[in-house]
C-alpha positions as CSV (number, residue, x, y, z in Angstrom):
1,X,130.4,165.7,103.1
2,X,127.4,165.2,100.6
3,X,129.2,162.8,98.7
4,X,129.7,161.0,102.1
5,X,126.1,161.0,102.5
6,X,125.4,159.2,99.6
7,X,127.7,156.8,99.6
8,X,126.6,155.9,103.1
9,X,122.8,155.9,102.1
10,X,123.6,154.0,99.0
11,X,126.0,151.1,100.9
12,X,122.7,150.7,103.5
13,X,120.0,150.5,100.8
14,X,122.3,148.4,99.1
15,X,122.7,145.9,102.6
16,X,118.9,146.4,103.1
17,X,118.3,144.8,100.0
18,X,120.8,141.7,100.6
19,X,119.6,141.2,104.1
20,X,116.2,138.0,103.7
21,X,114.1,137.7,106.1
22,X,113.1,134.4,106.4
23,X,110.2,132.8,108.4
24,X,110.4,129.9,109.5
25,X,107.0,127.8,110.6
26,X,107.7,124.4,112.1
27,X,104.2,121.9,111.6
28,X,103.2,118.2,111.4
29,X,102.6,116.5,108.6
30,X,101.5,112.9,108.0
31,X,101.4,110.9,110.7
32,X,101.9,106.8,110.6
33,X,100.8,104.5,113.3
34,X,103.2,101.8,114.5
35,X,102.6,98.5,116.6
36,X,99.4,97.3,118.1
37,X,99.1,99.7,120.8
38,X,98.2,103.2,119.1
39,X,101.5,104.5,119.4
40,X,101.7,107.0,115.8
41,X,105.0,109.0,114.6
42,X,104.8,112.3,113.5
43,X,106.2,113.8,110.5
44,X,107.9,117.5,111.6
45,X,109.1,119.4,109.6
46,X,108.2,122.7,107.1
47,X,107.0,124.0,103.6
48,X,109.4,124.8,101.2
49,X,108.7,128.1,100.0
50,X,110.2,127.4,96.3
51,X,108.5,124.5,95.9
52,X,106.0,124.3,98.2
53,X,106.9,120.7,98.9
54,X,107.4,119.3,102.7
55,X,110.3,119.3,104.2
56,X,111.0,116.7,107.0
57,X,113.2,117.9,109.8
58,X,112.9,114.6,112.3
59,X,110.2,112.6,113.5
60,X,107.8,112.7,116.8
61,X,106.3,109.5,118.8
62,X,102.5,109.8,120.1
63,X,101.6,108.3,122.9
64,X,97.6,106.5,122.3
65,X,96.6,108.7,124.5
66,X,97.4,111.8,122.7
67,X,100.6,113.1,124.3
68,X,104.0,113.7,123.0
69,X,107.4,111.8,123.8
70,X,109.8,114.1,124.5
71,X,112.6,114.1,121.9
72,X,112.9,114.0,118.1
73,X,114.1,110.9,116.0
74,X,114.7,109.6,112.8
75,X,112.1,107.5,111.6
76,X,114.4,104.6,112.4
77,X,114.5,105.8,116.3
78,X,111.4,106.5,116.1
79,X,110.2,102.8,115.7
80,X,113.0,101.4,118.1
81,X,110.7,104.0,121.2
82,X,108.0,102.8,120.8
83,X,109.3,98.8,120.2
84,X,111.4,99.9,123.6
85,X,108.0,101.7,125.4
86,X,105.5,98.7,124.0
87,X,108.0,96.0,125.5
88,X,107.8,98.2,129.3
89,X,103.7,97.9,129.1
């Protein structure tokens, strides 16, 4: 029955230490202004904690005005909104 103990406590000390916890923190970065209008896309992403480097995860589009398109986009997207919300003003 001892013996069971301990291997029982071991094993879970053993899977505490293998289990990571990992936080994850989602910001902007740099943001880069597009057309004539003040349209800007956003650079989302996180810090790599190894490296401390950013990490891009997809793009955002600003309106001038401050607000948010909904959605996320490649950078390639990205443009294409705002060409495609530019040509409806």
């Amino acid at each position: 029955m001892v013996s069971s103990l301990f291997c029982l406590c071991s094993l879970m000390r053993l899977q505490w230490r293998k289990l990571e916890v990992r936080l994850e923190v989602i910001m902007i970065a740099n943001g880069y202004p597009y057309g004539d209008k003040g349209y800007v896309i956003l650079e989302e992403g996180e810090i790599n904690p190894e490296s401390y480097g950013f990490v891009i995860h997809h793009y955002l589009v600003s309106h001038p005005d401050g607000s948010l398109e909904s959605g996320t986009y490649t950078m390639d997207e990205a443009k294409a909104k705002i060409d495609q919300l530019m040509a409806q003003k």
